[in-house]
C-alpha positions as CSV (number, residue, x, y, z in Angstrom):
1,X,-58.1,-41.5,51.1
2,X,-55.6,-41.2,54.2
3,X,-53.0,-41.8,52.0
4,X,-53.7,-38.9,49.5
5,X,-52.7,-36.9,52.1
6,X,-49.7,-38.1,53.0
7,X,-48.5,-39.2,48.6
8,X,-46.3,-36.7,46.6
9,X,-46.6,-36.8,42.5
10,X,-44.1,-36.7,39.8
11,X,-44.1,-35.4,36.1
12,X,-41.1,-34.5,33.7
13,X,-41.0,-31.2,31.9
14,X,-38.7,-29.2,29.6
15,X,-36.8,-26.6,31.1
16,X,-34.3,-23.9,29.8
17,X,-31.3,-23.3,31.8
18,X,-29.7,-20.0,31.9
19,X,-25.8,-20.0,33.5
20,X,-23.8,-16.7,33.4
21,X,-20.7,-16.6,35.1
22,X,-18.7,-12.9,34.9
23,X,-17.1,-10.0,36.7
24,X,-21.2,-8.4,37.0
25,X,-23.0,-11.8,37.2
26,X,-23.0,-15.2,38.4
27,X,-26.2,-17.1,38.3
28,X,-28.2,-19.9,37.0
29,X,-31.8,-19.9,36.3
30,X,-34.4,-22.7,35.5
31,X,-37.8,-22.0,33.4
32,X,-39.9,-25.1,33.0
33,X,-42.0,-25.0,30.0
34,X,-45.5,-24.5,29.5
35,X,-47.8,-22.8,32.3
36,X,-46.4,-24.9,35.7
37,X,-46.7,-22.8,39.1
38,X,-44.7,-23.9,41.6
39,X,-46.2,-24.0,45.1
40,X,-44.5,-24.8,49.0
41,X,-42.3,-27.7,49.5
42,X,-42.3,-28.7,45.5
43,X,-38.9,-29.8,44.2
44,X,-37.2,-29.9,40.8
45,X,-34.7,-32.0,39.4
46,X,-33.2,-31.0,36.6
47,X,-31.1,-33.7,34.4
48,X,-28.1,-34.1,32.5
49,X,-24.4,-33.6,33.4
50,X,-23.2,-30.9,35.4
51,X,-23.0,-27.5,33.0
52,X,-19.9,-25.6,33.4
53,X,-19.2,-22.5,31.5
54,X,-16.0,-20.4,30.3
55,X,-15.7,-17.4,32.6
56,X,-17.3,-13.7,30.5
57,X,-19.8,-16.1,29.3
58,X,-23.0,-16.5,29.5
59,X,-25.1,-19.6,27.8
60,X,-28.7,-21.2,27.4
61,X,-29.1,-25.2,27.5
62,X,-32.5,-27.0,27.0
63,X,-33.2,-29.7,29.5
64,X,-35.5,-32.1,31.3
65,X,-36.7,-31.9,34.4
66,X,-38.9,-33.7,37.4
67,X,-41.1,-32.0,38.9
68,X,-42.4,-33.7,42.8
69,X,-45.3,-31.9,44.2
70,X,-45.5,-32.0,47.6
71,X,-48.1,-33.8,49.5
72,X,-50.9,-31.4,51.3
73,X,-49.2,-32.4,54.7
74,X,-45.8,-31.6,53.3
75,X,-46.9,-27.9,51.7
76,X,-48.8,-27.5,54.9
77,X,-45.6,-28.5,57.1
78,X,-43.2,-26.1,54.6
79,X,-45.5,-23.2,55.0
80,X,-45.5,-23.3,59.0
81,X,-41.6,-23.8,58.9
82,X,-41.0,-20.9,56.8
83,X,-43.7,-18.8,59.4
84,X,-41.2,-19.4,62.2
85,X,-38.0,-19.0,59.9
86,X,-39.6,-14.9,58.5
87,X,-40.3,-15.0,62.3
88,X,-36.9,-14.6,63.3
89,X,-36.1,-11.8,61.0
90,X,-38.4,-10.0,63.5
91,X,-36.6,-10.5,66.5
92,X,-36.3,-6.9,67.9
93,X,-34.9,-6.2,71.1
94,X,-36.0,-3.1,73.1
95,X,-33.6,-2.9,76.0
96,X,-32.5,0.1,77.6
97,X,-29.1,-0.6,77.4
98,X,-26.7,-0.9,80.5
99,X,-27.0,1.0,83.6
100,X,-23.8,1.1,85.2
């Protein structure tokens, strides 16, 4: 049972990759098929060879993918590390300035 805890799981998955690379876009997006919600400290693989598209274009390729969950200690771990990391956004400083 301890290790439960402590054991991430793997399944592959089709994705579609969208790439666009122009003048008003440069991007690439994954979309894994079917109804797969992707929670804290998950990871995805996506495989193949590297894409690499004309520039003005923009192009659609059907993959697989892995999907690794992450164990309930990892999520747990990802969502206090991302607390402190939206923490520093927040850092305000209320000084009064220099008194000469």
């Amino acid at each position: 049972m301890a290790l439960a805890f402590l054991t991430a799981t793997s399944f592959e998955t089709p994705c579609t990759i969208t790439v666009e690379q122009s003048s008003e876009h440069f991007h690439a997006h994954v979309e894994l098929d079917g109804e797969i919600t992707m929670e804290p400290g998950d990871k995805v693989r996506v495989h193949g060879a590297p894409i690499q598209i004309p520039f003005g274009t923009r192009q659609v390729f059907e993959r697989r993918a892995t999907v690794t969950r992450a164990s309930p200690l990892a999520r747990a771990m990802t969502k206090v590390a991302a607390y402190f990391d939206l923490a520093e956004l927040y850092e305000v400083s209320f000084n009064a300035g220099r008194i000469k």
